[in-house]
C-alpha positions, 0 to 999 in steps of 0.5 A, spaced: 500 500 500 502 507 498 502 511 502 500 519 501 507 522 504 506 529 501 512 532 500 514 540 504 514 546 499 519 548 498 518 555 499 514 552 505 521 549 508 526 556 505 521 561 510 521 556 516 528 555 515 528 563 516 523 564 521 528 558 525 534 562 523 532 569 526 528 566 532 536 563 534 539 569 533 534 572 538 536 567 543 528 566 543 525 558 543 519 555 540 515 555 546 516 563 547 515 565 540 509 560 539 506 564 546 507 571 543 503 568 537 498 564 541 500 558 539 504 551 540 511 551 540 510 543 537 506 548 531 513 553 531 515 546 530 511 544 524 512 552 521 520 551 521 520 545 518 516 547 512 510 541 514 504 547 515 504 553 511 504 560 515 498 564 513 499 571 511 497 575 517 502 569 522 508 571 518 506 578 518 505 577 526 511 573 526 515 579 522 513 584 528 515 579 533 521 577 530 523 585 529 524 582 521 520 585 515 516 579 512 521 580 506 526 578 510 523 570 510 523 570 502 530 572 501 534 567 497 528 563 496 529 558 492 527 559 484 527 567 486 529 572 481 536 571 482 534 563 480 531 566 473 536 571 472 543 566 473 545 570 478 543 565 483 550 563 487 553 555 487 549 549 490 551 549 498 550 558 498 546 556 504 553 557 507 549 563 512 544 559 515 548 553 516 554 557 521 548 560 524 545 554 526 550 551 528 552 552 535 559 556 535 556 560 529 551 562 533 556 564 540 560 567 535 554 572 531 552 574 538 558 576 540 561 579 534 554 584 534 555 586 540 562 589 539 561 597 538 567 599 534 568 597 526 575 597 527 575 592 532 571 588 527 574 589 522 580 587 525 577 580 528 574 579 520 582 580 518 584 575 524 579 570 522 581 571 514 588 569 516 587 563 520 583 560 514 588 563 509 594 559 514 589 552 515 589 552 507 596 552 507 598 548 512 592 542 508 597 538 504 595 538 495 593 532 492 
């Protein structure tokens, strides 16, 4: 017997995945977020993956909780304007949400955000570019 497994959009999954994003780089949880909304967070949970749609007056809502603009869950979608024109970046340009989903990307964006001067943080975007330049270097050809 088969069975109906509908697959998620993939738009759906591209703005859940946006509105994951944002909410980690607030340091809100899905509980919190889905009591601003007044929902469950095991709905948060569906958004986020791309299982259940979000209506348009909840993505405005979350838009206003999230302090983002509802562009903001459209950016890089794919098969956008970008896509169309051949500007798209390579396979794998979803680089971005990976390091903020992930644990040090997440301390590190934090962090780095709270740093007031611009010469500083120009400064550690030079120190981080030498360390990978140097890693490079020291990674042997084949």
């Amino acid at each position: 017997m088969l069975e109906n497994k509908k697959k998620p959009n993939p738009i759906d999954v591209h703005v859940g995945s946006r509105v994951r994003l944002r909410r980690t780089m607030l340091g809100m949880s899905q509980e919190k977020l889905g009591e601003s909304l007044g929902i469950t967070f095991q709905q948060i949970q569906k958004y986020e993956k791309g299982s259940n749609r979000i209506g348009a007056s909840r993505l405005q809502r979350m838009s206003e909780v999230l302090n983002v603009p509802v562009a903001y869950f459209f950016e890089d979608v794919p098969g956008g304007a970008a896509a169309r024109e051949g500007l798209q970046e390579a396979p794998g340009s979803d680089y971005v949400v990976d390091f903020l989903s992930s644990s040090e990307g997440l301390q590190l964006n934090r962090a780095f955000v709270r740093i007031a001067d611009p010469k500083v943080r120009r400064k550690i975007i030079d120190l981080v570019r030498s360390l990978a330049d140097s890693a490079d270097s020291d990674t042997p050809e084949q």
